[in-house]
Backbone as a chain_set.jsonl record, in Angstrom:
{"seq": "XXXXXXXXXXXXXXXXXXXXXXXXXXXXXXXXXXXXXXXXXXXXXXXXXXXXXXXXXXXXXXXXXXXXXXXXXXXXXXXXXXXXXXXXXXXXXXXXXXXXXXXXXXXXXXXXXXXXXXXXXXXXXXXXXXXXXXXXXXXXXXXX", "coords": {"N": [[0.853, -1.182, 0.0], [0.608, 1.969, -1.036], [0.472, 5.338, -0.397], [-1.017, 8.261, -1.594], [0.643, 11.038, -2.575], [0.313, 13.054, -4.669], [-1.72, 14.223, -7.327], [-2.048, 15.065, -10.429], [-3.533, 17.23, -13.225], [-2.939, 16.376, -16.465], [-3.116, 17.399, -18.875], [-3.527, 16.521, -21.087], [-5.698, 13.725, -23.776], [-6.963, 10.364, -23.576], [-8.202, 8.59, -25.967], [-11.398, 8.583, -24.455], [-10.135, 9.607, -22.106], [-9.006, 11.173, -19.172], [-5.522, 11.844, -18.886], [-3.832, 12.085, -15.994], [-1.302, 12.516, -13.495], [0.515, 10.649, -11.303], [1.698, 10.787, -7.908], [3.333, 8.841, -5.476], [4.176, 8.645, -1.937], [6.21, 5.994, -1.839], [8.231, 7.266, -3.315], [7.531, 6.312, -5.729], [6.065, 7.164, -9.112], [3.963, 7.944, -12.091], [1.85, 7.643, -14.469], [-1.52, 8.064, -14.957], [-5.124, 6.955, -15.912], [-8.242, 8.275, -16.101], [-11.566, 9.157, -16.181], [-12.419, 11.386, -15.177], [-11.278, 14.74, -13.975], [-11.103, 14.574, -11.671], [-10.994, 12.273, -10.091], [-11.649, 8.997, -7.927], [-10.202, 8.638, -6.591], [-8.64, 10.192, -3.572], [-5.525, 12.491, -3.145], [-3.744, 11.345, -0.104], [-4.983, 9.279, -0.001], [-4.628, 5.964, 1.095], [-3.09, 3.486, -1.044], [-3.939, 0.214, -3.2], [-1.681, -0.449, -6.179], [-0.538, -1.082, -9.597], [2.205, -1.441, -11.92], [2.86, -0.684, -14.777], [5.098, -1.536, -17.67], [5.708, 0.777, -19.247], [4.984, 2.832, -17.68], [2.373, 3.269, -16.811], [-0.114, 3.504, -14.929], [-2.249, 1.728, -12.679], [-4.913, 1.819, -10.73], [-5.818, 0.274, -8.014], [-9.913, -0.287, -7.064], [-10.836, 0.01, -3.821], [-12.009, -2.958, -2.245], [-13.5, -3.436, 0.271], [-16.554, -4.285, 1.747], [-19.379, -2.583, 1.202], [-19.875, -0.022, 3.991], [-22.778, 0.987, 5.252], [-22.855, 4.124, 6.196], [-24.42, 6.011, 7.418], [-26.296, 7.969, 10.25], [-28.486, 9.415, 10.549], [-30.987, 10.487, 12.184], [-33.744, 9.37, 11.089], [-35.274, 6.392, 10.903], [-36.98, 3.99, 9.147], [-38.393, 1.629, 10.568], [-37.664, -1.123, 9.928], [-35.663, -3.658, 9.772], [-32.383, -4.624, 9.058], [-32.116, -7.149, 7.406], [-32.184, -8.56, 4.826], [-34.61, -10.632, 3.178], [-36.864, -8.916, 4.588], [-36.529, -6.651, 3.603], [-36.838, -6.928, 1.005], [-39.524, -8.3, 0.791], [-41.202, -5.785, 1.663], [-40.426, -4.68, -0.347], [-42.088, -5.856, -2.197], [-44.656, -5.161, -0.837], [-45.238, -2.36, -0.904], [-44.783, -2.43, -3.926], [-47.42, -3.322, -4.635], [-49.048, -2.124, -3.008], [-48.786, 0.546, -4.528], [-49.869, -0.236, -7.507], [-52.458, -0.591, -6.803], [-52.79, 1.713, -6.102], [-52.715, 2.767, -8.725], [-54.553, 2.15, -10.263], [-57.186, 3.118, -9.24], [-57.959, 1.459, -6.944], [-57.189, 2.238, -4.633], [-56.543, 4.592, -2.143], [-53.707, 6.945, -2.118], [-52.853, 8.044, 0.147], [-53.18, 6.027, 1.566], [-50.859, 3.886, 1.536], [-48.884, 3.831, 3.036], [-50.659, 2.16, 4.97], [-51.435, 0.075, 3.894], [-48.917, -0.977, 3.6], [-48.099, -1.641, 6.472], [-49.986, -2.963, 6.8], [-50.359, -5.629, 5.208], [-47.188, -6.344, 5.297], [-46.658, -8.163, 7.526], [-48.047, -10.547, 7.316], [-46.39, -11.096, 4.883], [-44.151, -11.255, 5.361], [-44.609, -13.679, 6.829], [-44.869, -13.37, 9.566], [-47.616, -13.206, 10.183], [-50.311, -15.849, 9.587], [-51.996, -16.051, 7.028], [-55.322, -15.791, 6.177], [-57.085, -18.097, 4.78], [-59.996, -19.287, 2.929], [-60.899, -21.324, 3.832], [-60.029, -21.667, 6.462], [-61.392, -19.772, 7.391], [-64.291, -19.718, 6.45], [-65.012, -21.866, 8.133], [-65.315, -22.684, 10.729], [-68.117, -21.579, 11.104], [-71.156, -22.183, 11.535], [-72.917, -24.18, 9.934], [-75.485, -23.994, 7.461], [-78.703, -25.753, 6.775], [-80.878, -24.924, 5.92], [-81.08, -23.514, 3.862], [-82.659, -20.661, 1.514], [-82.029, -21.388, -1.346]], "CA": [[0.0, 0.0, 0.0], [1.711, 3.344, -0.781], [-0.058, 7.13, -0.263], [-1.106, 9.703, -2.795], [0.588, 12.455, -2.339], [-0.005, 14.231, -5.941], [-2.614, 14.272, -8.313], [-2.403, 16.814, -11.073], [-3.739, 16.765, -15.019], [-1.312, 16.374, -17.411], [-3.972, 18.525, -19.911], [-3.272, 14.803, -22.331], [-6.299, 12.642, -23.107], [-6.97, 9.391, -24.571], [-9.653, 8.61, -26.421], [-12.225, 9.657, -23.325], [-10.156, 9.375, -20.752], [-8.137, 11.752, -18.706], [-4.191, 11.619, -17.96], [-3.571, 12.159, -14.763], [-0.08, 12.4, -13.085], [0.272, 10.658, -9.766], [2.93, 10.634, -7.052], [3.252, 8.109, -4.194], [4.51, 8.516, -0.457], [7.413, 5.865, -1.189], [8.795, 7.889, -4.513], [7.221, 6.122, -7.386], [5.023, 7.875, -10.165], [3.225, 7.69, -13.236], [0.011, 8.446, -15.259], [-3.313, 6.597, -14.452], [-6.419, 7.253, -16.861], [-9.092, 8.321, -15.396], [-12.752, 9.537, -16.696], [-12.475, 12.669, -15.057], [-9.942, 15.175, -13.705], [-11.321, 14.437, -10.519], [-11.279, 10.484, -9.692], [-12.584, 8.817, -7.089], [-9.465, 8.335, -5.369], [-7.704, 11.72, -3.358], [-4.636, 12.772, -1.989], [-3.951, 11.217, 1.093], [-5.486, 8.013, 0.408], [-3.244, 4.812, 0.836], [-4.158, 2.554, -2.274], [-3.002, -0.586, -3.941], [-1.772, -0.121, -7.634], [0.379, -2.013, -10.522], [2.486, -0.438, -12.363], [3.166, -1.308, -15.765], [7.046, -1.285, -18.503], [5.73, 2.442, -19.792], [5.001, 4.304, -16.655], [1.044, 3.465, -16.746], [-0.73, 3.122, -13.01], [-4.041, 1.055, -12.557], [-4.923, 2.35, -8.89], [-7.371, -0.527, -7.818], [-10.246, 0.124, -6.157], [-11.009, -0.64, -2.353], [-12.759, -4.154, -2.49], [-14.282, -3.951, 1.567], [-17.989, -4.217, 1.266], [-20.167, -0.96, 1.935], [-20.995, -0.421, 5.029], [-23.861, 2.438, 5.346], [-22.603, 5.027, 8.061], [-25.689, 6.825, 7.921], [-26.04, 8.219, 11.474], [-29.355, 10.438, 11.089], [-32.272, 9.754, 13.366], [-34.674, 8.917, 10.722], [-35.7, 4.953, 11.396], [-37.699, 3.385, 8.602], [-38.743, 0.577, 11.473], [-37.191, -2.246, 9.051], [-34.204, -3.951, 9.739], [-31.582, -4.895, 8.09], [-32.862, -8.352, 7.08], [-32.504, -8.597, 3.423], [-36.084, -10.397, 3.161], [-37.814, -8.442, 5.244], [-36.497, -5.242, 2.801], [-37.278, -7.455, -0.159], [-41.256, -8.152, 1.617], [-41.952, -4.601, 2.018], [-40.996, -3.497, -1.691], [-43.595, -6.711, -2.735], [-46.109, -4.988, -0.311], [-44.928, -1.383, -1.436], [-45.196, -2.44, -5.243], [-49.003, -3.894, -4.683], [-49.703, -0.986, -3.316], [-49.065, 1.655, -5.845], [-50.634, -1.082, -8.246], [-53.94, -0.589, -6.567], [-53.337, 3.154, -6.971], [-53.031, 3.243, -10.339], [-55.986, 1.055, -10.388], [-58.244, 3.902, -8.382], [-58.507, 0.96, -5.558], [-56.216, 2.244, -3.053], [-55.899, 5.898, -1.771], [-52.763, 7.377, -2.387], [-52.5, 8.416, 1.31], [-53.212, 4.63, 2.204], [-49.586, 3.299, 0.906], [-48.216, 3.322, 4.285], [-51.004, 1.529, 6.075], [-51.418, -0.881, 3.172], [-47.613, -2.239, 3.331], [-48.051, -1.966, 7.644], [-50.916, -4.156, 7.227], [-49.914, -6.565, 5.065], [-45.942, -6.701, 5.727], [-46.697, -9.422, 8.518], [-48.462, -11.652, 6.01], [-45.572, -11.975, 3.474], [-42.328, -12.241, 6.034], [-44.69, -14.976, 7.394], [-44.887, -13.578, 11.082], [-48.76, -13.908, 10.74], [-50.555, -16.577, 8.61], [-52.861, -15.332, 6.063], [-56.72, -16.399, 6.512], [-57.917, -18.654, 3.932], [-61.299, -19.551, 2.779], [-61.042, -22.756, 4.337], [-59.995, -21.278, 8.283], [-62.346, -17.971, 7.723], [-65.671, -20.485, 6.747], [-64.709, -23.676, 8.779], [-65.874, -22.547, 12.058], [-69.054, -20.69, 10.759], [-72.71, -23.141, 11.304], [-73.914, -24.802, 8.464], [-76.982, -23.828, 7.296], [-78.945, -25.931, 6.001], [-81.813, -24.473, 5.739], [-81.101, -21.978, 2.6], [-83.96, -20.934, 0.408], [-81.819, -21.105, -2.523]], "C": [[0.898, 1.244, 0.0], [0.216, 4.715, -0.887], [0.094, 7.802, -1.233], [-0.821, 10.74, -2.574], [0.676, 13.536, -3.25], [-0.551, 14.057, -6.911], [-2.388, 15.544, -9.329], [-2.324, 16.393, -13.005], [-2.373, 17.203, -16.066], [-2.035, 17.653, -19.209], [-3.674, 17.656, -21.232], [-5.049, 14.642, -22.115], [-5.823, 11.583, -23.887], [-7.803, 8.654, -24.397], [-10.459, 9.604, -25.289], [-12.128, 9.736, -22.139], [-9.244, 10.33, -20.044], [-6.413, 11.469, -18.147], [-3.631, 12.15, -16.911], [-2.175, 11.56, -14.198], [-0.083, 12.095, -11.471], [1.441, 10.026, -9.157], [2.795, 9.951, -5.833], [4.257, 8.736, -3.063], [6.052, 7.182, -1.012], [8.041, 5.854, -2.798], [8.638, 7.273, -5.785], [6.309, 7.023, -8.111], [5.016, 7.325, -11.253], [1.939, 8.332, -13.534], [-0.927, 7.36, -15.212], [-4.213, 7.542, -15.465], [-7.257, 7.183, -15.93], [-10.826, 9.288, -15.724], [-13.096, 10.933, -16.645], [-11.13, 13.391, -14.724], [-10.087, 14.986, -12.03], [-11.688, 13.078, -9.659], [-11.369, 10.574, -8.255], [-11.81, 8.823, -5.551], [-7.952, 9.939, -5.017], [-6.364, 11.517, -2.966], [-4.523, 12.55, -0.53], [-4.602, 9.706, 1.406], [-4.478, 6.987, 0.503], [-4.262, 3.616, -0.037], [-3.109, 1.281, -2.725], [-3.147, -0.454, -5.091], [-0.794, -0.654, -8.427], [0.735, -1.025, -11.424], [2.98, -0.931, -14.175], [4.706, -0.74, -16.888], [6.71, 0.456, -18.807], [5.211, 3.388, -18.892], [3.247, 4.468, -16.11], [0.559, 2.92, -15.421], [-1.859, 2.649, -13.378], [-4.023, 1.097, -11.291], [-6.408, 0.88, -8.669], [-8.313, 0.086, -6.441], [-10.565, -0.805, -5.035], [-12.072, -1.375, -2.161], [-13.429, -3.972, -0.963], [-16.068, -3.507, 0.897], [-18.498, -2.901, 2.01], [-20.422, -1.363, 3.224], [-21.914, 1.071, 5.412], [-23.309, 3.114, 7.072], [-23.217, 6.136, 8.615], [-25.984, 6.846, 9.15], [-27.503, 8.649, 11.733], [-30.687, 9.292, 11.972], [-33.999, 9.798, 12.728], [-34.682, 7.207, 10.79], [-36.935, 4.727, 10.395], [-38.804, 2.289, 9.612], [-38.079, -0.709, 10.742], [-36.41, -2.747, 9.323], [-33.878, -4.906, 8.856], [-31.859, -6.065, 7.177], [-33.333, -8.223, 5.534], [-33.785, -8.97, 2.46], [-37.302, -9.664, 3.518], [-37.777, -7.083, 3.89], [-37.093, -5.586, 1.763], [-39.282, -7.578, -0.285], [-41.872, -6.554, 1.179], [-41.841, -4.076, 0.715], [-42.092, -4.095, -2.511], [-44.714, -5.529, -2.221], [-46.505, -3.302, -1.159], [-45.356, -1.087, -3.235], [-46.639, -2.911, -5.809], [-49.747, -2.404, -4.136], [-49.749, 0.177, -3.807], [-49.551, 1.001, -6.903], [-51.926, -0.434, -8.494], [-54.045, 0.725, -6.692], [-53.584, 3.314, -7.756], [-53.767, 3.069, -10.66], [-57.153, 1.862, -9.95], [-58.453, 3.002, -7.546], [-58.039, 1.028, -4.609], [-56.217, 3.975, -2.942], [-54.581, 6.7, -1.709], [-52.312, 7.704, -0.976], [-52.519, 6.915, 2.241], [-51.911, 4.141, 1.937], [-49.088, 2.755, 2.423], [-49.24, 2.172, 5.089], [-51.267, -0.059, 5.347], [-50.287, -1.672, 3.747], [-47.476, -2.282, 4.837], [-48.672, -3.061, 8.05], [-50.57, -5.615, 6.679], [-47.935, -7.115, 5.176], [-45.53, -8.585, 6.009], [-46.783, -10.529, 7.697], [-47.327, -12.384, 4.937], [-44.054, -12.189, 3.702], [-42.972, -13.655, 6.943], [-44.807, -15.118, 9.029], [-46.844, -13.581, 11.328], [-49.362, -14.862, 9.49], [-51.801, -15.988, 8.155], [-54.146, -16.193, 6.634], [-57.132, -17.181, 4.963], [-59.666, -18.948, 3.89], [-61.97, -20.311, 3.602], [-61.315, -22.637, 6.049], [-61.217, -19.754, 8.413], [-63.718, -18.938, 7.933], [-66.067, -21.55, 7.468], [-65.725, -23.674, 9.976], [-67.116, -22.328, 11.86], [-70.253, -22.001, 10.585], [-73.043, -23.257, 10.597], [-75.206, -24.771, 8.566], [-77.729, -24.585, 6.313], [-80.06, -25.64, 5.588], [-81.979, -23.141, 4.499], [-81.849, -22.255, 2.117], [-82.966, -20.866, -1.199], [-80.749, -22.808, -2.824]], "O": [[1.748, 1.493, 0.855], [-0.826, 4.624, -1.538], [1.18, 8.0, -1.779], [-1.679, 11.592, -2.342], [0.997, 14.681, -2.932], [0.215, 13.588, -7.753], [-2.533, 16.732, -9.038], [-1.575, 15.717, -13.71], [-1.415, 17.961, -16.221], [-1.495, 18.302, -20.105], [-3.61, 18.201, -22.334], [-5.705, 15.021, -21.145], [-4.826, 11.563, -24.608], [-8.236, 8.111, -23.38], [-10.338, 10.822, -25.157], [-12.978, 9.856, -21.256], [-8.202, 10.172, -20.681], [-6.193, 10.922, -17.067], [-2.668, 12.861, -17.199], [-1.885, 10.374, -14.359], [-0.478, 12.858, -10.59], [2.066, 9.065, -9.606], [2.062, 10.511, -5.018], [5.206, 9.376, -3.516], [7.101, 7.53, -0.47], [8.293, 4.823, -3.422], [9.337, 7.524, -6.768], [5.713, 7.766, -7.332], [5.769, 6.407, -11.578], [1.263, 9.216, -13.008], [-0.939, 6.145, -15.405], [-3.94, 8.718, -15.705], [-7.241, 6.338, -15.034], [-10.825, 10.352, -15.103], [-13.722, 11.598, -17.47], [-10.045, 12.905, -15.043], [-9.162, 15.274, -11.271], [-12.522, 12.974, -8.759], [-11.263, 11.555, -7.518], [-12.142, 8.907, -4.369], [-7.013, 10.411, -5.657], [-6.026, 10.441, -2.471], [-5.048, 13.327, 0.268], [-4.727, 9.123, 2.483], [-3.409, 7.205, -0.068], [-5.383, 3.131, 0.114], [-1.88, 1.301, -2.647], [-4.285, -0.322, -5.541], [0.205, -0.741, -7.714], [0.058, -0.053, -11.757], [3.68, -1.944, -14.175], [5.205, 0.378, -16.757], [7.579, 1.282, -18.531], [4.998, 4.563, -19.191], [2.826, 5.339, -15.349], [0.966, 1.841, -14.989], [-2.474, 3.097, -14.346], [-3.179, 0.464, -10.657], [-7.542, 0.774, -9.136], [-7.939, 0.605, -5.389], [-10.593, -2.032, -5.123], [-13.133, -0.803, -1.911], [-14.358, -4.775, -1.042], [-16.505, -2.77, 0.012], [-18.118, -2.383, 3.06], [-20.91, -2.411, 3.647], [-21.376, 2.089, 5.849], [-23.343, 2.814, 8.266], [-22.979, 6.879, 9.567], [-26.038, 5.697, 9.589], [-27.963, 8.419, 12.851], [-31.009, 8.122, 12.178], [-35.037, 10.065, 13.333], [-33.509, 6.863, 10.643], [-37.979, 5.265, 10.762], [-39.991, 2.236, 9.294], [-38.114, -1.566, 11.625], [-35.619, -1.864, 8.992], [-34.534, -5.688, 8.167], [-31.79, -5.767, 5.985], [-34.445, -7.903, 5.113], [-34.148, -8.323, 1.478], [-38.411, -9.719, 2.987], [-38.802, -6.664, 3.351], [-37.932, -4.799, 1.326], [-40.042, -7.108, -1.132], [-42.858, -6.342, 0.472], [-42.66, -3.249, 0.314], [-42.845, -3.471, -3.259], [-45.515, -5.035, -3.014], [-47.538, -3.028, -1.77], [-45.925, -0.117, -3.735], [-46.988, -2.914, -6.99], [-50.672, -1.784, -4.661], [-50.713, 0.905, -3.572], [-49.846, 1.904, -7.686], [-52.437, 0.039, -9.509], [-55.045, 1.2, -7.231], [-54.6, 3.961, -8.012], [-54.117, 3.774, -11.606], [-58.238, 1.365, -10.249], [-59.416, 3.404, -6.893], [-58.19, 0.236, -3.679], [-55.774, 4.542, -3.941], [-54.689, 7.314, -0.647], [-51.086, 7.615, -0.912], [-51.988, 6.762, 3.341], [-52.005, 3.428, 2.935], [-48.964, 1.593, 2.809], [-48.684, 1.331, 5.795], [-51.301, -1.111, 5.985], [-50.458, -2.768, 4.281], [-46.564, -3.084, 5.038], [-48.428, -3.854, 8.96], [-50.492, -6.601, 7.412], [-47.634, -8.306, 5.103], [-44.901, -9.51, 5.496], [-45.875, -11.306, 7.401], [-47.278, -13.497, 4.414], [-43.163, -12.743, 3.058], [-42.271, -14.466, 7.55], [-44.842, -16.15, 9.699], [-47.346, -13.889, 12.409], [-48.882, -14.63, 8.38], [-52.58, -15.459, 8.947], [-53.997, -17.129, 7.42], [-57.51, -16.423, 4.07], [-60.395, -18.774, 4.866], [-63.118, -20.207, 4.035], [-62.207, -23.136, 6.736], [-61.61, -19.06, 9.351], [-64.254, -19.073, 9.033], [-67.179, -22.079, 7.473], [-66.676, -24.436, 10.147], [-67.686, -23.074, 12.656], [-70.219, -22.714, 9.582], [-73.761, -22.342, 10.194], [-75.943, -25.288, 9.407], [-77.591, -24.303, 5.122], [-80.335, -26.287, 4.578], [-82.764, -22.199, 4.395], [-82.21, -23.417, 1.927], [-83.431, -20.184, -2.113], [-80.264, -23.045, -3.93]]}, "num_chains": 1, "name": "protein.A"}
């Protein structure tokens, strides 16, 4: 890992890419291509990079997986739970459906995907035909 300690355009391109002049922390340099004049990676960062026979840098980028370091004190209620996020855009995408449809209220969205949520991560079991009419006294006495 070596340190960036100089970025600066060489006012080159090629084809559509920018040449960029960059100086390491333990005295190597070269020119890296880069899309803009302003890549992703600053001064000051410590990076791993290959260097190739004519002076050309490929800075790779930093493989750790995201991790969201969003701090603010808004709270969806959701957690992290990759199904559960996956659930709610099902419930989310049924109900702007039924908007478009005129059968849902546009101000209903939220209570729609509160109500059914439960139902489709499986923490309550749906009512069928079968458990709604089961219990219910047979009549046999219909006039029809």
């Amino acid at each position: 890992m070596a340190k960036i300690i100089s970025i600066s355009d060489t006012g080159r391109m090629w084809k559509e890419f920018y040449i960029l002049r960059i100086e390491f922390d333990n005295h190597d340099s070269g020119e890296a291509l880069a899309k803009s004049t302003d890549p992703y990676y600053k001064v000051g960062d410590e990076v791993e990079y290959t260097k190739n026979e004519r002076g050309g840098i490929k800075i790779q980028k930093d493989q750790t997986p995201y991790q969201n370091q969003n701090t603010s004190s808004y709270n969806t209620g959701a957690s992290n739970d990759k199904s559960e996020q996956i659930a709610r855009a099902v419930a989310f995408k049924g109900a702007v459906d039924l908007v478009s449809s005129d059968k849902l209220d546009i101000t209903k969205i939220s209570d729609f995907v509160d109500k059914y949520l439960p139902i489709l991560t499986g923490e309550v079991k749906a009512t069928t035909y079968k458990d709604h009419f089961e219990d219910k006294p047979k009549t046999e006495d219909l006039p029809f």
